[in-house]
N, C-alpha and C positions, 0 to 999 in steps of 0.2 A: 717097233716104236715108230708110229708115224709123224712126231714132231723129238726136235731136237731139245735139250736139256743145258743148260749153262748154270753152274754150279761157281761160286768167287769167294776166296778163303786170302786173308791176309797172315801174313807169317810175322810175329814176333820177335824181331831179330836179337833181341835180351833175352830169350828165354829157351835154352835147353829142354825143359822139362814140361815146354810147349809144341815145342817141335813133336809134328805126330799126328798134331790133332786135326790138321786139315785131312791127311789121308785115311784118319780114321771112319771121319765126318763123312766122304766120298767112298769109302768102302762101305757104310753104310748106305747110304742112297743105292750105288752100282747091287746090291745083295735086293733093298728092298724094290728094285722095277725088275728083276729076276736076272742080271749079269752071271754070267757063268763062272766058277770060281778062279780057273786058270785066270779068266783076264782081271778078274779082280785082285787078286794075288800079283799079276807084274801091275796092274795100275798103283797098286798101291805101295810095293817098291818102287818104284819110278817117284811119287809123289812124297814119301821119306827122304828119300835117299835127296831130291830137290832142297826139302824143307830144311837138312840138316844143312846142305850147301847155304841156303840163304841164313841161316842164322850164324853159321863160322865165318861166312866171308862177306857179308852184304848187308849187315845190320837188318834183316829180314826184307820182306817184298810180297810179292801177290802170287795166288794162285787162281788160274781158270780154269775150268774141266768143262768139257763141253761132249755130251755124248750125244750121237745120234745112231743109225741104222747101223755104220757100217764100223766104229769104234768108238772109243775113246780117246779125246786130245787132250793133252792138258801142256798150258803155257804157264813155266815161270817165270813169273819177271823182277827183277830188282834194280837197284839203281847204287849197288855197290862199286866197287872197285874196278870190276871188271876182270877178262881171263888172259892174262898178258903171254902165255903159249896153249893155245886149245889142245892140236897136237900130243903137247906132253902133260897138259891137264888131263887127258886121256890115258894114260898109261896107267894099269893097275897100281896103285901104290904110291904114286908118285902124292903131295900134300901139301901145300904151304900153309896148312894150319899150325898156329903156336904153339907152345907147347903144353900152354894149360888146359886148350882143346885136347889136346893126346891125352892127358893126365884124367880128364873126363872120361878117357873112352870114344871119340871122336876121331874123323879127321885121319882116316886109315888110307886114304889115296883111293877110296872104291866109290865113292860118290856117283863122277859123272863116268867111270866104264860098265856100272851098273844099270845106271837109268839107260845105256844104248843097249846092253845086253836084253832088258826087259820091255825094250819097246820095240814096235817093226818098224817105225822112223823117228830121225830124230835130229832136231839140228838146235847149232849154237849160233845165236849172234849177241858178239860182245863187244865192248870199246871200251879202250880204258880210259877210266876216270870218270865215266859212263854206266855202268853197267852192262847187265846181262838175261838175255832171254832166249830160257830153253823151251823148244816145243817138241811134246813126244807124242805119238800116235800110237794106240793099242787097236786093233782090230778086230774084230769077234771071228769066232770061227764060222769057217763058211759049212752049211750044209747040216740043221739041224742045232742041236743041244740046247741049250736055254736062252740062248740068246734072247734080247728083249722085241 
């Protein structure tokens, strides 16, 4: 791929049964310029598991993906609440989703230890009252396979 790609998806933040559709959107694109499936498989965890974060906790927000040569990035951004302990936003399990998020189905604590498990980096910056913007990095594999 000798030019870079920027792909921009808004997220919904009223809409559960919206959530999805920007990573759909973007696994579609990453399949049609030839992405290999593993990375499209975590980009597109990463980009769920975002989309459901902004719409429990941030009245939705923006999605950017940007791929070039040597991965995929994608920034969420919102302008919710913000993440008042990252650290223990971090922890499997841990949730301050309500309870009607649970009752959904929702809201299990796996959100943001997900998207770090399925990205090779990845960072928070948040402020409360502010919001929050996550950027994650998926990298192609080196040396071969389908890469674009």
């Amino acid at each position: 791929m000798s030019e870079s790609l920027h792909l921009s998806y808004t997220v919904d933040g009223s809409d559960f049964t919206g959530a999805g559709r920007a990573s759909a959107a973007m696994k579609r694109i990453l399949r049609e310029i030839g992405v290999d499936m593993d990375t499209i498989r975590r980009c597109s965890i990463c980009m769920y598991e975002g989309e459901i974060n902004m719409v429990i906790h941030a009245n939705g927000g923006t999605a950017d993906v940007y791929i070039d040569e040597n991965g995929v990035k994608i920034v969420l951004c919102d302008e919710g609440p913000g993440i008042e302990d990252v650290e223990r936003a971090m922890q499997e399990g841990f949730s301050t989703a309500e309870q009607g998020v649970r009752d959904l189905g929702f809201g299990a604590g796996m959100g943001l230890p997900n998207m770090k498990r399925y990205s090779d980096e990845m960072a928070i910056e948040t402020e409360v009252g502010r919001g929050t913007t996550v950027t994650m990095t998926v990298h192609f594999p080196k040396g071969g396979g389908d890469e674009p």
